[in-house]
Legacy VTK file of the C-alpha trace (Angstrom):
# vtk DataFile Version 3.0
C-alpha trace
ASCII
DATASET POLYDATA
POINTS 189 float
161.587 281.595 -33.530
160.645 277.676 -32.258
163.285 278.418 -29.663
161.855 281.123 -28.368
157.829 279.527 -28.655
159.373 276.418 -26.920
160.555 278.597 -24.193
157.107 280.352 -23.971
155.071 277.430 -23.899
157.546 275.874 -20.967
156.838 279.258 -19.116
153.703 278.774 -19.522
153.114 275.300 -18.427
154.946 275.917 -15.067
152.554 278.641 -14.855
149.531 276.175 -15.224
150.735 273.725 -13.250
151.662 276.264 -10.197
147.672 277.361 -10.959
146.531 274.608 -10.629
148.256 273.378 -7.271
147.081 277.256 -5.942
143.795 275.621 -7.031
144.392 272.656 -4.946
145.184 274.345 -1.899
142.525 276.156 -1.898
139.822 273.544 -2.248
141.873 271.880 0.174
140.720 274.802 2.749
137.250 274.435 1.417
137.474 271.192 2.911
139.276 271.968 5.831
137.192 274.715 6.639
134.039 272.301 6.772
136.199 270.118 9.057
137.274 272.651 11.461
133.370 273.724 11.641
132.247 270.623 12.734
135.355 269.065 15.289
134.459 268.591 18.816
136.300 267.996 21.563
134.872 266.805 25.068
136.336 266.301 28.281
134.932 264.329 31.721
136.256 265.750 34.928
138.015 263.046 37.027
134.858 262.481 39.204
132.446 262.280 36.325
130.201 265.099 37.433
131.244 267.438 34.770
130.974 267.232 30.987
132.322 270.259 28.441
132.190 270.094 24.661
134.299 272.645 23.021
134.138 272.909 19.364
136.697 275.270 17.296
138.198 278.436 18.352
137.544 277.585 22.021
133.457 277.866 21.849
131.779 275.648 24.220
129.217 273.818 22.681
127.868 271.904 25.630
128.288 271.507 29.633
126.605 268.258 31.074
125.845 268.080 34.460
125.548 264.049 36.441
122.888 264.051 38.384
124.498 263.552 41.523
126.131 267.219 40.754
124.364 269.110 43.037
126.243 266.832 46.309
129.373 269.118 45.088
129.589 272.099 46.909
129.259 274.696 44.829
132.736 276.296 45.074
134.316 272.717 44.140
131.751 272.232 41.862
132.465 276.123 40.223
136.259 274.912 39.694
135.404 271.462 38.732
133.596 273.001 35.913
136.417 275.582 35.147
138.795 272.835 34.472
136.787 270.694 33.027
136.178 273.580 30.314
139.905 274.284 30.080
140.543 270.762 29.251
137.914 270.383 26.391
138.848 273.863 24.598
142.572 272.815 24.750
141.520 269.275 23.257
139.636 271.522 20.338
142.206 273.797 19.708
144.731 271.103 19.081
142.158 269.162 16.917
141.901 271.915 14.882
145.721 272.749 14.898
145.533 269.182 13.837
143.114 269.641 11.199
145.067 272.574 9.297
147.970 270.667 9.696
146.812 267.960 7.253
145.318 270.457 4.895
147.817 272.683 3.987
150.885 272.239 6.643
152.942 270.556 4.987
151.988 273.235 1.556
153.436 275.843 3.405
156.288 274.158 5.987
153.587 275.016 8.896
153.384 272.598 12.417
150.060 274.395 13.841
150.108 271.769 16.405
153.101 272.147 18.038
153.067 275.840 17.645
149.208 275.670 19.559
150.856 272.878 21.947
154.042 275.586 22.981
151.276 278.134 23.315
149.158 275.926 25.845
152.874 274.840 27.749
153.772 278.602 28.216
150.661 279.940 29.441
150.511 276.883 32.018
154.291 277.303 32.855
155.050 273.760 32.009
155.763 271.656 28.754
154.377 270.361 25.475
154.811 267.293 26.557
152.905 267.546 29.268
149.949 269.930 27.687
149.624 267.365 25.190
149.559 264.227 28.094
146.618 266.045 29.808
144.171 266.753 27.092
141.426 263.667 26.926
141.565 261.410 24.438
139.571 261.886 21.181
136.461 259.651 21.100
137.053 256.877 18.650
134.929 257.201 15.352
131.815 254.789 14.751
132.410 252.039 12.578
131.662 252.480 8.800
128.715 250.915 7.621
129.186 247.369 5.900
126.614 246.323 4.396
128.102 242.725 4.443
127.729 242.722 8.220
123.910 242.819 7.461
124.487 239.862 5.234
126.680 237.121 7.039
125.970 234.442 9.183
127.734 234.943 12.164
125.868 238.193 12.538
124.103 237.929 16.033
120.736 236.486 16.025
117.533 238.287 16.763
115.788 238.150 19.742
113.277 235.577 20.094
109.809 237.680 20.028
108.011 238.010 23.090
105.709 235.652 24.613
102.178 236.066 22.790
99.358 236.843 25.002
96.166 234.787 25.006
93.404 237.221 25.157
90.134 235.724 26.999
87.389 234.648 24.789
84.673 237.115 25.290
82.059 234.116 24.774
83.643 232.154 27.699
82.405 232.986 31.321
84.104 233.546 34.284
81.844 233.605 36.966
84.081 231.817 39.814
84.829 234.942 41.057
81.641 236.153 41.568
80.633 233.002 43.615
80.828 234.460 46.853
79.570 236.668 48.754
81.458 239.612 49.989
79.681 240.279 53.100
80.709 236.226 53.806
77.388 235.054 53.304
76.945 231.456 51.516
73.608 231.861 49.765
73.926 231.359 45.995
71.513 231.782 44.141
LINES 1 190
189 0 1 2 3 4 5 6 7 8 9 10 11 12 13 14 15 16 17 18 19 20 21 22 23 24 25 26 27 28 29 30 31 32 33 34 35 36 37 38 39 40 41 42 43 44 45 46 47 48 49 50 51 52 53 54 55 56 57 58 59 60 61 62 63 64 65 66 67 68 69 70 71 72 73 74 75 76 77 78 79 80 81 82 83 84 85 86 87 88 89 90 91 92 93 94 95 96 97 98 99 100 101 102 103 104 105 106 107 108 109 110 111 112 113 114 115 116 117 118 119 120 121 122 123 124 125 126 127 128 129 130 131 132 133 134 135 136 137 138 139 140 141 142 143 144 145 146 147 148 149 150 151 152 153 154 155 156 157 158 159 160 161 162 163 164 165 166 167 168 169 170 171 172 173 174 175 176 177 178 179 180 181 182 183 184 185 186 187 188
């Protein structure tokens, strides 16, 4: 009978520990679900007029205008905008290739990435390679907080303050100005 309860209780400890990496997994895509929601992606057409950011599943979050935009004819302007557009959803939809990737690709033997990256090379009749050359290059993160930066001594230096402004005493008279007479005459009184 302990034969048979050790082989239970192995049975069921591979069936805990397969629970709990399904459990892992899926906060995993908790997490990667928040991720996904907030990636953005923005590209700048070549002559800065034009400004798209796409955010996941190809929604466009934002087009920015320069103001020197309305110089562009408005045909030139029309496609300048089109590819612009293209470029920034393409950028998302890799990101977020990207994104489930490092969640749970490796999990289940997925490559999102270069399965969204063939996608984008066949419907463009060209290559990966060359999908993946043309999308704009992710904006680099802020730097983390440090709170020792605030604390060192070869932080930069504050400003001197500005120049402090003598205000005239209200008791001291100014009459010079008034010493003449507008109309030219000299008669003072």
């Amino acid at each position: 009978m302990s034969t048979e309860m050790d082989r239970l209780l192995a049975e069921f400890s591979k069936f805990q520990t397969k629970i709990e990496k399904a459990q892992a997994q899926f906060a995993k895509v908790a997490d990667m679900q928040e991720e996904v929601a907030a990636l953005e992606a923005s590209a700048t057409s070549a002559d800065g007029t034009v400004t798209v950011v796409a955010g996941p599943s190809g929604s466009v979050r934002n087009i920015r205008l320069a103001a020197d935009a309305y110089r562009v004819p408005p045909d030139a302007l029309a496609a300048t905008i089109l590819t612009t557009l293209r470029q920034a959803v393409a950028a998302a939809t890799v990101e977020q290739a990207e994104v489930v990737d490092a969640a749970v690709g490796n999990a289940f033997g997925l490559n999102t990435t270069e399965r969204v990256l063939a996608a984008q090379a066949e419907a463009r009749g060209t290559t990966p390679e060359a999908v993946q050359a043309q999308l704009p290059e992710p904006e680099p993160e802020p730097p983390a907080f440090d709170p020792e930066d605030v604390l060192r001594d070869d932080a930069q230096p504050a400003p001197p303050p500005p120049p402090v402004r003598r205000r005239p005493d209200p008791d001291e008279r100014d009459d010079d100005y008034f010493d003449n007479d507008i109309l030219g005459r000299d008669d003072r009184r």
